[in-house]
C-alpha positions in Angstrom: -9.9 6.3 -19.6 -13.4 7.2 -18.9 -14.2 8.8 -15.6 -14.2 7.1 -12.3 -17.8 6.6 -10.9 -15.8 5.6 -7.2 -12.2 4.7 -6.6 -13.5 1.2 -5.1 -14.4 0.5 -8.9 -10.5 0.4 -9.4 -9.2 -3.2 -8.6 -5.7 -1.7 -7.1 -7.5 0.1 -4.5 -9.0 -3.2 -3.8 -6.1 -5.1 -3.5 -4.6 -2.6 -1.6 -7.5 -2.7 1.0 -6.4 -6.3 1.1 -3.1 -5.7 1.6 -3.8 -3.9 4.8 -6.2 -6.1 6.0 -2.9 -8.6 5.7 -0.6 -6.1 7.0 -2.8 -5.2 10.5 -3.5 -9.3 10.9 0.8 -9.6 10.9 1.3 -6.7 12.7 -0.9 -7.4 15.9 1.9 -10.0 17.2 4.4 -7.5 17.5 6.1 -7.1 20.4 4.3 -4.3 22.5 7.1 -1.9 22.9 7.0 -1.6 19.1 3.5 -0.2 19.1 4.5 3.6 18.7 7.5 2.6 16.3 7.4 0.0 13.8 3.9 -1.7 14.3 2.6 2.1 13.8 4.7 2.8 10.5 4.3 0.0 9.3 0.3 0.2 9.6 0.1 3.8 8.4 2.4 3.0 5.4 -0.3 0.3 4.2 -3.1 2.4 5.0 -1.6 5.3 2.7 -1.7 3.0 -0.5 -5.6 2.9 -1.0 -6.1 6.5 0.6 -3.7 8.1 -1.8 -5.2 5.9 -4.8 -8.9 7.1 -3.2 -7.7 10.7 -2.6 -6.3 11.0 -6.1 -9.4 9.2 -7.6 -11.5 11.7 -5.7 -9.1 15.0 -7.1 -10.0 17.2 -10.2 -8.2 15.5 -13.3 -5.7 13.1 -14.3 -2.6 15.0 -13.4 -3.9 14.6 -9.7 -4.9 11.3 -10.0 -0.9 10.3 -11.4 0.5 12.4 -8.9 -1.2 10.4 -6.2 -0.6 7.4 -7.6 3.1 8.1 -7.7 2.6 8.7 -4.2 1.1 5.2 -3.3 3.8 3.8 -5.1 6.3 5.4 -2.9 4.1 4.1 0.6 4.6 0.6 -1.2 8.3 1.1 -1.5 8.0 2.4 2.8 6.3 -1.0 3.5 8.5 -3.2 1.3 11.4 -1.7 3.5 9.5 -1.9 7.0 8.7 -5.8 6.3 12.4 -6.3 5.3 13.2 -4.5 8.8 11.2 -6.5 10.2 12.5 -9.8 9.5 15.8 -8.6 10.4 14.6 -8.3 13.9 13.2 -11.9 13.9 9.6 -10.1 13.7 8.2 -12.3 11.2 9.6 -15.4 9.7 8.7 -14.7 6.0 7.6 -11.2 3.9 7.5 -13.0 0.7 3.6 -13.4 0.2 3.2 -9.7 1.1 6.1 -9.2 -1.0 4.3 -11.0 -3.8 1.4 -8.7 -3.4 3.1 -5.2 -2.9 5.2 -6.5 -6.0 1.4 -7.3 -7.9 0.2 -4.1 -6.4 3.0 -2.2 -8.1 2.9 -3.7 -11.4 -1.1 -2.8 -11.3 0.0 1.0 -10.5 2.5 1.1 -13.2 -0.1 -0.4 -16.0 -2.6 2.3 -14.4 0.0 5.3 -14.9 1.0 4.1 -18.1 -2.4 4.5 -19.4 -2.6 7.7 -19.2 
């Protein structure tokens, strides 16, 4: 793989960005007393997937840049959780088109990885 000129040339940081975009629109009906809990983990957990796939994009070498993309894989696996949580406590009706995408998100990760 030829060298990155930014990490927003990288279409999984992209969709990522989408993703919390998604993610902040859902999470603004939440009830108020969940502002410092869930709404706030939930947030930073999608805001970690395109800032670790930035950071590591940003880092000196491949190892660095797998290492953080491990570690946006792991902030996926935080949010698919959270959004299960939250439809346990009658938060949101439905995760599944977020699901879709973290799911599309992590397959794109995985390809990424791999090609290394």
């Amino acid at each position: 793989m030829e060298k990155l000129k930014s990490h927003q040339d990288l279409r999984v940081w992209q969709e990522a960005m989408d993703l919390v975009t998604k993610v902040y629109e859902l999470t603004k009906d939440y009830p108020k007393d969940e502002l410092y809990g869930l709404t706030s983990q939930i947030r930073r957990s999608a805001v970690s997937i395109p800032s670790n796939i930035a950071e590591g994009a940003g880092r000196n070498g491949q190892k660095e840049l797998i290492r953080f993309l491990y570690i946006a894989m792991g902030s996926l696996s935080e949010l698919e959780t959270q959004l299960e949580i939250s439809k346990r406590l009658h938060y949101i009706s439905d995760s599944e088109p977020l699901n879709k995408q973290i799911y599309f998100i992590r397959k794109m990760l995985s390809k990424l990885i791999k090609s290394f």
